[in-house]
N, CA, C and O atoms as CSV, one atom per row, in Angstrom:
chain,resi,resn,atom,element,x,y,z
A,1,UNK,N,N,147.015,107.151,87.042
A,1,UNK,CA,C,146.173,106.145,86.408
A,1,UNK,C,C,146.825,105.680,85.107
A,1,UNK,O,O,147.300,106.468,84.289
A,2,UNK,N,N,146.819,104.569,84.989
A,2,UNK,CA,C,147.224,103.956,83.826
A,2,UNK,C,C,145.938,103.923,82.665
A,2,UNK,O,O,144.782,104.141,83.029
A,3,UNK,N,N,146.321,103.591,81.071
A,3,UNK,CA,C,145.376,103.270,80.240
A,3,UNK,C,C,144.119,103.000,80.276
A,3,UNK,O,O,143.075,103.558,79.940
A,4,UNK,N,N,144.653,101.336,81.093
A,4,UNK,CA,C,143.321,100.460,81.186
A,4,UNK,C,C,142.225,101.490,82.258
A,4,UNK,O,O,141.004,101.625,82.168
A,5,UNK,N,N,143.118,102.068,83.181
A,5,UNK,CA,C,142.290,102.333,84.550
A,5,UNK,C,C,141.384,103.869,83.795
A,5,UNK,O,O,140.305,104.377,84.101
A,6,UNK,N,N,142.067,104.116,83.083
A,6,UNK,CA,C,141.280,105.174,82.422
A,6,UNK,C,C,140.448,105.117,81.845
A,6,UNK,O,O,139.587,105.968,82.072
A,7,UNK,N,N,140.174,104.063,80.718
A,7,UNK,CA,C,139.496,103.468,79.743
A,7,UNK,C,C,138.274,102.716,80.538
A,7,UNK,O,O,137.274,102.518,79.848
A,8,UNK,N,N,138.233,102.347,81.671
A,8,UNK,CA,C,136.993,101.610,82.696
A,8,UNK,C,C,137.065,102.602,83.247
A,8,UNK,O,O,136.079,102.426,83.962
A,9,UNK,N,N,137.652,104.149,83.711
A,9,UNK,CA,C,136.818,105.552,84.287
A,9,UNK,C,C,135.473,105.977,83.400
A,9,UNK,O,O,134.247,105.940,83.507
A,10,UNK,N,N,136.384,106.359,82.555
A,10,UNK,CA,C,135.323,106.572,80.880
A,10,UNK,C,C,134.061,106.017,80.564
A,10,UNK,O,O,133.059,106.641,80.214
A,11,UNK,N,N,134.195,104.714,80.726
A,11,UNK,CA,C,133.593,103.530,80.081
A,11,UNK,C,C,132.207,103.654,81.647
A,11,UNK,O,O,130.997,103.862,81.560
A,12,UNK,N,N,132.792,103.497,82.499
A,12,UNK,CA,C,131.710,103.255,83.454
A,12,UNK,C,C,131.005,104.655,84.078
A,12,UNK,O,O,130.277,104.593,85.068
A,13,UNK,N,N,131.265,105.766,83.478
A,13,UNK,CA,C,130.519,106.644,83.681
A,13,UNK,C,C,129.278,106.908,83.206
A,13,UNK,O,O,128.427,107.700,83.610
A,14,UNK,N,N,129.280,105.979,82.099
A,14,UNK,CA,C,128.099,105.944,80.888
A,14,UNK,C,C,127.060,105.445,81.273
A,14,UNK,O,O,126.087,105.451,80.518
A,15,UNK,N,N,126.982,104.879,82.548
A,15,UNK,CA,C,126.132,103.843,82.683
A,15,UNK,C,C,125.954,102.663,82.855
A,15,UNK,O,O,126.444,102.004,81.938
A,16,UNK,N,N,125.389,101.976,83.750
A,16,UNK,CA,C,125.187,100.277,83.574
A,16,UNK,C,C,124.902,99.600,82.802
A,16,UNK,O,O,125.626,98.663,82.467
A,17,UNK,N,N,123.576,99.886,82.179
A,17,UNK,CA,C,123.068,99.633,80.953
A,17,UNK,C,C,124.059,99.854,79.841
A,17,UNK,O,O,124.464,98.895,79.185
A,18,UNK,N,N,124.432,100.989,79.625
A,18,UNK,CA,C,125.802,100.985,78.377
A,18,UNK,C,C,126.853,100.448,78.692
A,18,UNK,O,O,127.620,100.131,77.782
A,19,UNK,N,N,127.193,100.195,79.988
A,19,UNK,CA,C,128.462,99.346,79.803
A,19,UNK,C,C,128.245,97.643,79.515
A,19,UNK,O,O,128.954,97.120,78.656
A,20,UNK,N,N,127.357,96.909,80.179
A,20,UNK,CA,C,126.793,95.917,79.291
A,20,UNK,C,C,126.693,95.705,78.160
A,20,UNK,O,O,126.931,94.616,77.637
A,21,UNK,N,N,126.319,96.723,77.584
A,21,UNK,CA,C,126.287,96.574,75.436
A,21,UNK,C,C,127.745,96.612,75.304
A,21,UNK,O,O,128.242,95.711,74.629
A,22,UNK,N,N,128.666,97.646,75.915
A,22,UNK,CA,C,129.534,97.731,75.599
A,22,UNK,C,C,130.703,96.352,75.742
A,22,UNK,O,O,131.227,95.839,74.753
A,23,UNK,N,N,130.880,96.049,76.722
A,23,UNK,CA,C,130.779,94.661,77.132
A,23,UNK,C,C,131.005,93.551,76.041
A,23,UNK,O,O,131.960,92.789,75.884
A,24,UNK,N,N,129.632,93.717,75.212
A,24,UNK,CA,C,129.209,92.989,74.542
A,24,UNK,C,C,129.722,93.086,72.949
A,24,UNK,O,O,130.039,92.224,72.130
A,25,UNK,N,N,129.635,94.867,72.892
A,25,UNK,CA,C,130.041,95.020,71.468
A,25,UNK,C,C,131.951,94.483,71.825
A,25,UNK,O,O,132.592,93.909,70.945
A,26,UNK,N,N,132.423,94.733,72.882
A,26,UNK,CA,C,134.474,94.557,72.660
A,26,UNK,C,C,134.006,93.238,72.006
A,26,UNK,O,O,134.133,92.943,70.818
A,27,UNK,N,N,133.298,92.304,73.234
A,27,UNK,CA,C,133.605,90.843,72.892
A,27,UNK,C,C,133.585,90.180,71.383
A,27,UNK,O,O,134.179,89.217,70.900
A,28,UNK,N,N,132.671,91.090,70.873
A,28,UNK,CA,C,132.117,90.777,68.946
A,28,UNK,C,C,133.549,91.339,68.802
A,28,UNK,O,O,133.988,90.529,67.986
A,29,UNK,N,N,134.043,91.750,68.924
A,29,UNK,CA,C,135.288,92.481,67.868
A,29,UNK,C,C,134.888,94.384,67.945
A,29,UNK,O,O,135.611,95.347,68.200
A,30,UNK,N,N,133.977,94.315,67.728
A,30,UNK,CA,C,133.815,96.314,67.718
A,30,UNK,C,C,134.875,96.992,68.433
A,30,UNK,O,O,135.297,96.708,69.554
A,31,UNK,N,N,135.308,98.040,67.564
A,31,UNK,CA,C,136.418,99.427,68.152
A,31,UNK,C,C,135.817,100.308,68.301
A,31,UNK,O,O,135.333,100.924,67.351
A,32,UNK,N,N,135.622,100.718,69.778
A,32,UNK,CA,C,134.851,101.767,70.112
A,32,UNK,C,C,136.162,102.921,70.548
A,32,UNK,O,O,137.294,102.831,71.022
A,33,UNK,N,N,135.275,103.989,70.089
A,33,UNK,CA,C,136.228,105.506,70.500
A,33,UNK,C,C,137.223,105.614,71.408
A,33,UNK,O,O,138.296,106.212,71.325
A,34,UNK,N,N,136.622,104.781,72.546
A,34,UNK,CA,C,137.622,104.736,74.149
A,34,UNK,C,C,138.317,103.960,74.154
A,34,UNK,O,O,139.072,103.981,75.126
A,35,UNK,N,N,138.588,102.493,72.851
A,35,UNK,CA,C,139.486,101.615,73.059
A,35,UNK,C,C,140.168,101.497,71.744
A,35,UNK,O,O,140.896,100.544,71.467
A,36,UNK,N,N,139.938,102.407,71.007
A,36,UNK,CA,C,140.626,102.386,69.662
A,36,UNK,C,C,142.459,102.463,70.035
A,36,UNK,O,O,143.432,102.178,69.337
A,37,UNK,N,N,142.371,102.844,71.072
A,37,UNK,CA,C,144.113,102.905,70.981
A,37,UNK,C,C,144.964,101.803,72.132
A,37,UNK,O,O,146.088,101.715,72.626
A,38,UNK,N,N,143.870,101.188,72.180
A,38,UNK,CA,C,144.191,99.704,73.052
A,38,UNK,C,C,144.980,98.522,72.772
A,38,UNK,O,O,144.333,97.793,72.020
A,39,UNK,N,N,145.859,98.138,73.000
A,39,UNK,CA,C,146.695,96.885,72.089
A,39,UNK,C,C,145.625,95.813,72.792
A,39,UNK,O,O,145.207,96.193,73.886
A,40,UNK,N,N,145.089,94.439,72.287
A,40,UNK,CA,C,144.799,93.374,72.255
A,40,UNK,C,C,144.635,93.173,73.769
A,40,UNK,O,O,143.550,92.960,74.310
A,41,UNK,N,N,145.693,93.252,74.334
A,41,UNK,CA,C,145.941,92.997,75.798
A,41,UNK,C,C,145.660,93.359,76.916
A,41,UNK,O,O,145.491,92.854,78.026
A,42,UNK,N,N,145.623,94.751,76.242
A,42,UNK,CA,C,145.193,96.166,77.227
A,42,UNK,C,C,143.595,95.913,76.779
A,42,UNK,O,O,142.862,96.059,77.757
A,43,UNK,N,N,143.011,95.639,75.794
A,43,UNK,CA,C,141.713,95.438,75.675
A,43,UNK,C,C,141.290,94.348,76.724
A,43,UNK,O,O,140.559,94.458,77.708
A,44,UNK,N,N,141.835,93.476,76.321
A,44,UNK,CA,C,141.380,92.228,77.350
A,44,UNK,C,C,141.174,92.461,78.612
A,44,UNK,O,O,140.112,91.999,79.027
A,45,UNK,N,N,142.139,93.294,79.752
A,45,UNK,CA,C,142.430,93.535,80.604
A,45,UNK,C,C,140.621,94.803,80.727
A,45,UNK,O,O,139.784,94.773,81.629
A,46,UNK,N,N,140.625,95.376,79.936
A,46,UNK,CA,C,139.402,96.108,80.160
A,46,UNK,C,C,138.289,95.851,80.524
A,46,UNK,O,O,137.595,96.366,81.400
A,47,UNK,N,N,138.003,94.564,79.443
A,47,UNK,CA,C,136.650,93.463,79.272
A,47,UNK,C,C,136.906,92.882,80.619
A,47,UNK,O,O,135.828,92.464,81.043
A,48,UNK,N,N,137.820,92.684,81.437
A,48,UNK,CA,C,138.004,91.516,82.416
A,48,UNK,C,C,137.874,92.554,83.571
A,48,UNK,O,O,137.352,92.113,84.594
A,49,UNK,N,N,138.238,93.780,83.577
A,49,UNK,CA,C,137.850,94.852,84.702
A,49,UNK,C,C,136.101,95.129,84.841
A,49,UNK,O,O,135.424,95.011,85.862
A,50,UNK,N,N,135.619,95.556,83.378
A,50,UNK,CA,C,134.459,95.790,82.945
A,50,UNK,C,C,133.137,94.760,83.943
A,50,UNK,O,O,132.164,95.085,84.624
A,51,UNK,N,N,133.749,93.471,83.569
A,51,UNK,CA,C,133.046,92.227,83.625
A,51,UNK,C,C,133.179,91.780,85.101
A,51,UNK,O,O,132.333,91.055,85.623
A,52,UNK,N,N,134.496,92.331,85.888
A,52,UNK,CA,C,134.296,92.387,87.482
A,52,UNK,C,C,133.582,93.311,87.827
A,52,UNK,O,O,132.759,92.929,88.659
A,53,UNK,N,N,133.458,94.950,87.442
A,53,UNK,CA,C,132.828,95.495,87.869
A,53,UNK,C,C,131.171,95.236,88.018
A,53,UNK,O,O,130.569,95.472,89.065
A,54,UNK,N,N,130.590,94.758,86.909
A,54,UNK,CA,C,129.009,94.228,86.931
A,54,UNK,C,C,128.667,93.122,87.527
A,54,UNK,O,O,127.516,92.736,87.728
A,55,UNK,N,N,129.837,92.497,87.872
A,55,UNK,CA,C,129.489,91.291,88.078
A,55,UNK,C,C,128.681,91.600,89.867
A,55,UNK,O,O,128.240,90.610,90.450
A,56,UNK,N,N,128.608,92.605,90.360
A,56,UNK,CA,C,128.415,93.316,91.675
A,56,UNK,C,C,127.081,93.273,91.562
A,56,UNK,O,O,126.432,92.532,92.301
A,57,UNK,N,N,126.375,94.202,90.451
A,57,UNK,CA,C,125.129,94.063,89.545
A,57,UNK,C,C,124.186,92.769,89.630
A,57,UNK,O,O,122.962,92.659,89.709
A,58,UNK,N,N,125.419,91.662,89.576
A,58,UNK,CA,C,123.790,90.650,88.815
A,58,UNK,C,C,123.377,90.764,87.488
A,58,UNK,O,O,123.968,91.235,86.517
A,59,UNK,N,N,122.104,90.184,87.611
A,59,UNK,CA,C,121.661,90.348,86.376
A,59,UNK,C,C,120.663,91.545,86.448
A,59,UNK,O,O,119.665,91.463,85.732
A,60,UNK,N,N,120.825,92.675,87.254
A,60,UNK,CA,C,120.369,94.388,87.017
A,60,UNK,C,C,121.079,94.883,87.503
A,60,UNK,O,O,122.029,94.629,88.244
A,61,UNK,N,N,120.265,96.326,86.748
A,61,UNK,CA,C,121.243,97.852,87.469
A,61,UNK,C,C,120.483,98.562,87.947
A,61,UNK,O,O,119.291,98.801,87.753
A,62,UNK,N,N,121.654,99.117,88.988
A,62,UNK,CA,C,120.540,100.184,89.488
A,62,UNK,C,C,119.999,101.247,88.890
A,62,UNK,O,O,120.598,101.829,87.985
A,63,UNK,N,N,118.686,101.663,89.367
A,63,UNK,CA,C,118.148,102.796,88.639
A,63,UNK,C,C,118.811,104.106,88.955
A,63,UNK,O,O,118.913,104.496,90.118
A,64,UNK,N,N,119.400,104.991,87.621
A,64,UNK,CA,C,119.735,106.088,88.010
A,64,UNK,C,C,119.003,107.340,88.249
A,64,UNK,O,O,118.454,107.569,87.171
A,65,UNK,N,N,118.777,108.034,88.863
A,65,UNK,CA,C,117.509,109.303,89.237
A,65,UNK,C,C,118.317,110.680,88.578
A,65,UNK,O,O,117.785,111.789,88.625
């Protein structure tokens, strides 16, 4: 696994709901823990994995039990 592929393992274990905020906080600019060591590019590439993955979602998530 590469960076990025690691950084959307991480990231999407958290949740649907948190990856949405999260989502939201890259796009503002925020450095979160899991992407602090991300160059610009490799970020982008995250947000654009992130943002395919929900895009499955819609506009909900499933409920987790």
């Amino acid at each position: 696994m590469n960076k990025i592929e690691i950084c959307v393992e991480i990231l999407c274990v958290q949740g649907c709901g948190s990856v949405r905020t999260t989502i939201s906080k890259l796009e503002s600019g925020e450095v979160l823990p899991e992407t602090e060591d991300l160059t610009n590019d490799e970020l982008s590439k995250v947000i654009k994995e992130l943002k395919s993955i929900m895009a499955v979602y819609g506009d909900s998530c499933p409920i987790s039990l």
